[in-house]
N, C-alpha and C positions, 0 to 999 in steps of 0.2 A: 429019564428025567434030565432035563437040560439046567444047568447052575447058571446066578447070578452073584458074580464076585464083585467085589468097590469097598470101598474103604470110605465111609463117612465122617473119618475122625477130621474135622473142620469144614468141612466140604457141604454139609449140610444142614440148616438149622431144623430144628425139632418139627418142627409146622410143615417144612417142606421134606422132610422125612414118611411125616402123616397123610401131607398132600399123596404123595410119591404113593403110598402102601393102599389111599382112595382108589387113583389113577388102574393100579392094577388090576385093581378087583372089579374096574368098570367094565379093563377092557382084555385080562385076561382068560382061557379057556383050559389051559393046563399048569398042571401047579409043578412048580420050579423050587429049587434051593437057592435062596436071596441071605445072602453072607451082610450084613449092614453094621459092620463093623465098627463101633464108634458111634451109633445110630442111636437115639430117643426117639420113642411115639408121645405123643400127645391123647387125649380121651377120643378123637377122632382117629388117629390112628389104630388106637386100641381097638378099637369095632372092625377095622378094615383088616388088622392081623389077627383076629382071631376066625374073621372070614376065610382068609387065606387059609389058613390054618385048618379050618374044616374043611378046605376045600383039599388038601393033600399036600399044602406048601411046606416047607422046611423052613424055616427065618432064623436067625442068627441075629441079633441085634445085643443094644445093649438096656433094653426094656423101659420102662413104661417114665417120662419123665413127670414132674410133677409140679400140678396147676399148671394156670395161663393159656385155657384155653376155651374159646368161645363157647359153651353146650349149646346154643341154638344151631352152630353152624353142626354141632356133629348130631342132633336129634334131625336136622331136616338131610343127611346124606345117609340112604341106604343102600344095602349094596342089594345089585340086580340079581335077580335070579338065573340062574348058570342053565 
């Protein structure tokens, strides 16, 4: 299992953390350790880390931030089947 180390403490905003954990689960196929140090998901991210998650990933974050985020955009984003 190959690691994903970074340090999101300013580096990322919460949206683009969620984008980021979308991104993966579009276009990943093996599940990695993602260290996201200093990281927030959003209700969108939340779905796509727990994706990863089933799928065999490790994440390290610093969990789930709250409100401020659109639900139609995260009801119309599904993750693909693997």
């Amino acid at each position: 299992m190959e690691n994903i180390f970074w340090s999101a403490s300013g580096a990322l905003t919460t949206e683009s953390y969620s984008d980021m954990l979308m991104q993966i689960v579009d276009t990943s196929k093996n599940p990695l350790t993602l260290r996201g140090w200093g990281a927030k998901y959003n209700d969108c991210g939340a779905k796509a880390r727990a994706e990863l998650l089933r799928r065999g990933w490790t994440i390290t974050d610093e969990g789930e931030q709250d409100g401020g985020v659109d639900i139609d955009r995260c009801t119309k984003w599904n993750p693909p089947n693997p």
